[in-house]
Every structure is written in structure tokens, then in C-alpha cells.
C-alpha positions as CSV (number, residue, x, y, z in Angstrom):
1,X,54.3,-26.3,-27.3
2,X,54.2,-29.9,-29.2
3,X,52.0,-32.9,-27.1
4,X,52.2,-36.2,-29.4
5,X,53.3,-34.0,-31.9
6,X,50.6,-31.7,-32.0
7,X,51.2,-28.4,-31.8
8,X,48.8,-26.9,-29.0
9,X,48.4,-22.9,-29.2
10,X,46.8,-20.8,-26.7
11,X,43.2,-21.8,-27.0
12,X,43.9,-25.6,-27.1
13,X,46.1,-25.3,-23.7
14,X,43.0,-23.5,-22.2
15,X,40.2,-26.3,-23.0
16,X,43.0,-29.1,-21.8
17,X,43.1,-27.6,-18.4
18,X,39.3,-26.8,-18.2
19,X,39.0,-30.3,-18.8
20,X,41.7,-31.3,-16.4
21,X,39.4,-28.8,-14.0
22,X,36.4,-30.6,-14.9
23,X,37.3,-34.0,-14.7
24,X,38.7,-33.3,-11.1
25,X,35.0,-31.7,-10.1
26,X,33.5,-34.9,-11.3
27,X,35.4,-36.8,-9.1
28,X,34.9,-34.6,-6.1
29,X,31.1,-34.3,-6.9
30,X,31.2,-38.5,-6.9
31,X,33.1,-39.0,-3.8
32,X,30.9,-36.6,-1.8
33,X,27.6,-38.9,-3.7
34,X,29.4,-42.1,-2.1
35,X,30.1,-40.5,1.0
36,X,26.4,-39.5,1.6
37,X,25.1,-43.1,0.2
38,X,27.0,-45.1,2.9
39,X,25.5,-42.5,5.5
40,X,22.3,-42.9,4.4
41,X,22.6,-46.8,4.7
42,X,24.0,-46.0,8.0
43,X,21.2,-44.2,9.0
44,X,18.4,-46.2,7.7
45,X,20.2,-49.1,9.7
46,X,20.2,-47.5,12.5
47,X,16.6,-46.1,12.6
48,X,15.3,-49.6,12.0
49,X,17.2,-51.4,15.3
50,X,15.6,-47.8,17.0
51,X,11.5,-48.6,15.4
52,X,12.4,-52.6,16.4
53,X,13.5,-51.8,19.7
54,X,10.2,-49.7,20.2
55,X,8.2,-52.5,19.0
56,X,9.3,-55.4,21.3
57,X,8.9,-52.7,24.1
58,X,5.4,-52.6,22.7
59,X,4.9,-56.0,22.5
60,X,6.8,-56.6,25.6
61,X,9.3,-58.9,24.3
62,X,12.8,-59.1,25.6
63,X,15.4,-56.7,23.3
64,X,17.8,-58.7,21.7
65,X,21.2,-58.9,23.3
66,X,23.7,-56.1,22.4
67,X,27.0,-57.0,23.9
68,X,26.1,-60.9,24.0
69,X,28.5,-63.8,23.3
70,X,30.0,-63.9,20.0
71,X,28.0,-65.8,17.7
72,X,28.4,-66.6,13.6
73,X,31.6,-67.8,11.9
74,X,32.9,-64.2,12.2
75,X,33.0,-64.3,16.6
């Protein structure tokens, strides 16, 4: 078998596809790292509003608003 006009024998077909094979675990391996940053952003978020919620109960202050009127350039 010829690729670019190189002749590829046994051994050579063998370390193209373990490199195919690797190359597609990296990406794997990176999408899951992505996946698991944006939920740990999510989560940090989210524990924050839950500590600040606890601490104007403490303090006795109104909570913000959830579902108030739409406010910002964005509604």
C-alpha cells in the first residue's frame, strides 16, 4: 500500500492507526476536562447565591428578587 508515495508495510499501517487511536482518546479525554470545568463553574455559582442567601437571612436583609422585572440591556 502507497500513501504520498510511500510505501507503508505492516508495521507502519499499525503505528498510523494507533495514532489515529490515540489522537481520538485525546479528544475524548479533553471533551470530558471541558465538560467537568463548565460544571464546576456551575457549581461554584450556585453554592455562592446558596452561602449569600444564608447570609442576608443572617443579617436579616431582604433576598434579592428571583423572578423580578427584567432589568439590564439583555431584558
Amino acid at each position: 500500500m502507497t500513501l504520498f508515495g510511500t510505501t507503508l508495510d505492516g508495521p507502519a499501517v499499525a503505528a498510523v492507526i494507533g495514532m489515529l487511536l490515540a489522537l481520538v482518546l485525546w479528544v475524548m479525554s479533553l471533551k470530558s476536562e471541558i465538560g467537568y470545568g463548565r460544571w464546576f463553574r456551575q457549581w461554584e455559582a450556585d453554592r455562592k447565591a446558596r452561602r449569600d442567601a444564608e447570609l442576608a437571612r443572617e443579617r436579616g436583609e431582604a433576598p434579592p428578587p428571583v423572578d423580578g422585572p427584567p432589568r439590564g440591556p439583555w431584558g
